[in-house]
C-alpha positions in Angstrom: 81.6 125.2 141.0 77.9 126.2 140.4 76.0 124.1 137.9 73.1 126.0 136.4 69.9 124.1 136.8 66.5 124.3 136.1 64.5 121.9 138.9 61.1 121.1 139.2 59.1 119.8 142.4 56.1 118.1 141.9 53.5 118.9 144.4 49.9 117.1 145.2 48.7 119.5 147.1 48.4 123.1 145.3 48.4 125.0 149.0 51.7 123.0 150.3 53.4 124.5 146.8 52.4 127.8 147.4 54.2 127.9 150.7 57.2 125.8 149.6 57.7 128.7 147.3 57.8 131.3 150.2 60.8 128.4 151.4 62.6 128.4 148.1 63.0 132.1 147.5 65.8 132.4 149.5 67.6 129.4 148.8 71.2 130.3 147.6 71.8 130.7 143.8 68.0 131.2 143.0 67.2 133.4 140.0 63.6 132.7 139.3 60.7 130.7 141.0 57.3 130.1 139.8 54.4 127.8 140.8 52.3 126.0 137.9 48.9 125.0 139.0 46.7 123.0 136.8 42.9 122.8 138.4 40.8 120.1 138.3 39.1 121.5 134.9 42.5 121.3 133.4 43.0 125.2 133.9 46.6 125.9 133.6 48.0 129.3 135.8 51.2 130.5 137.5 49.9 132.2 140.8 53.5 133.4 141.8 56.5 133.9 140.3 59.5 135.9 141.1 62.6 136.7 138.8 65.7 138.1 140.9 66.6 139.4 137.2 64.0 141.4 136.1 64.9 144.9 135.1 68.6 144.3 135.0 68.7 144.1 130.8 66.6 147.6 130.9 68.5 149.6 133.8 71.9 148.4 132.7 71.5 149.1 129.4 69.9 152.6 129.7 73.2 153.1 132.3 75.7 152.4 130.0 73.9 154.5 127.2 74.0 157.6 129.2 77.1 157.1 130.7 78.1 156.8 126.4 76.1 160.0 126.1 77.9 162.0 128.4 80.4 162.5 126.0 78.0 165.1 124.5 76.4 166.4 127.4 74.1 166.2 129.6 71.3 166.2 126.4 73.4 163.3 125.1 73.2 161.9 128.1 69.5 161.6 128.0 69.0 160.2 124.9 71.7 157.8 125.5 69.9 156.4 128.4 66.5 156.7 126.8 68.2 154.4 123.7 69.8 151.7 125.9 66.7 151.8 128.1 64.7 150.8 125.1 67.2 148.1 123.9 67.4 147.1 127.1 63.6 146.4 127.2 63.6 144.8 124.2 66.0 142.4 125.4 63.7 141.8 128.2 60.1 141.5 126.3 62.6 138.7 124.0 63.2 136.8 127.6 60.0 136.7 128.5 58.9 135.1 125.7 61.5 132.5 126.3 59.8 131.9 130.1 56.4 131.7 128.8 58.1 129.0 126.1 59.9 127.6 129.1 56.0 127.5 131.0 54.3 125.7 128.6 57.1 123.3 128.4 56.6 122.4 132.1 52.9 122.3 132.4 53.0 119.3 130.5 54.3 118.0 134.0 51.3 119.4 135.6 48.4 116.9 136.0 44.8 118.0 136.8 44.2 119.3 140.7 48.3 119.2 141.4 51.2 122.0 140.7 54.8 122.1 139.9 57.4 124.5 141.7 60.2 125.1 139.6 63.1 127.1 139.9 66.1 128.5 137.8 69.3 128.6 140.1 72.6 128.3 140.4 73.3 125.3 142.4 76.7 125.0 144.4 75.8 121.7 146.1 72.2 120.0 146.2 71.5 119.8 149.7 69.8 122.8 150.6 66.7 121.9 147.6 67.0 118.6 148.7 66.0 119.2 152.5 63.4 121.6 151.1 61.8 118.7 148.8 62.0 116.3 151.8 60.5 118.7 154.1 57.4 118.4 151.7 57.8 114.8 150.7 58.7 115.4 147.3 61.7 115.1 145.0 63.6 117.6 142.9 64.0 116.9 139.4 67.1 118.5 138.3 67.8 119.3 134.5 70.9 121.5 133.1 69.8 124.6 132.1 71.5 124.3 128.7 69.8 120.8 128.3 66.4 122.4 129.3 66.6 125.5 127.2 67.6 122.9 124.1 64.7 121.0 125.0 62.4 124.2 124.7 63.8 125.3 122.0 62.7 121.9 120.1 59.5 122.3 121.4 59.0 125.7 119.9 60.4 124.8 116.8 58.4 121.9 116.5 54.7 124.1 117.0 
């Protein structure tokens, strides 16, 4: 069974990250990857980033609203998918603020002149992330995803 993790790998070298990311993205069960790099001023930024998720909550929802609106025609129809489109969207703008929650969490992780790859996946056994890490003599830091999202959702609270 799947375990749905969020795993961080903590990287020295800034330009090994970047193409350990390239690496990850197809790993099986990944639904986001991002790289945190802090620069030696203390500069925090997330150079890349990919979410195998985006647009779903918007194009789902604006499907199911004009598949509703057909019922009422093809105008229906319309304004059924412009409705779930926009609730869709707004469920997406609310999950974004989550990851940017989620980001600040992590760079605390992030000392000065290093990064941090992290990635949300679904994880059916470890050893594909684990030869990756090896590859670039790091480790993975695995956290559940329920675990991590409780933890972010303290920190939040907390500000």
């Amino acid at each position: 069974m799947a375990v749905h993790r969020v795993v961080t790998l903590p990287f020295v070298d800034p330009r090994a990250c970047r193409v350990a990311y390239a690496d990850a993205l197809p790993l099986p069960g990944v639904r986001q990857v991002a790289v945190l790099e802090r620069a030696a001023d203390g500069t925090l930024d997330v150079p890349l980033g990919h979410d195998a998720e985006a647009g779903d909550a918007t194009m789902g929802a604006g499907a199911a609203g004009g598949l509703l609106g057909l019922v009422t025609g093809p105008l229906g129809a319309l304004l059924g998918a412009t409705a779930g489109a926009a609730f869709g969207n707004a469920l997406e703008v609310q999950r974004e603020g989550e990851e940017y929650a989620a980001m600040i969490v992590l760079s605390a992780d992030v000392r000065d002149g290093t990064s941090l790859l992290v990635l949300d996946l679904k994880e059916e056994a470890e050893g594909p992330l684990d030869e990756l890490a090896a590859r670039y003599g790091t480790v993975a830091r695995r956290e559940e995803a329920k675990d991590f999202a409780a933890r972010v959702r303290k920190a939040w609270k907390d500000a």
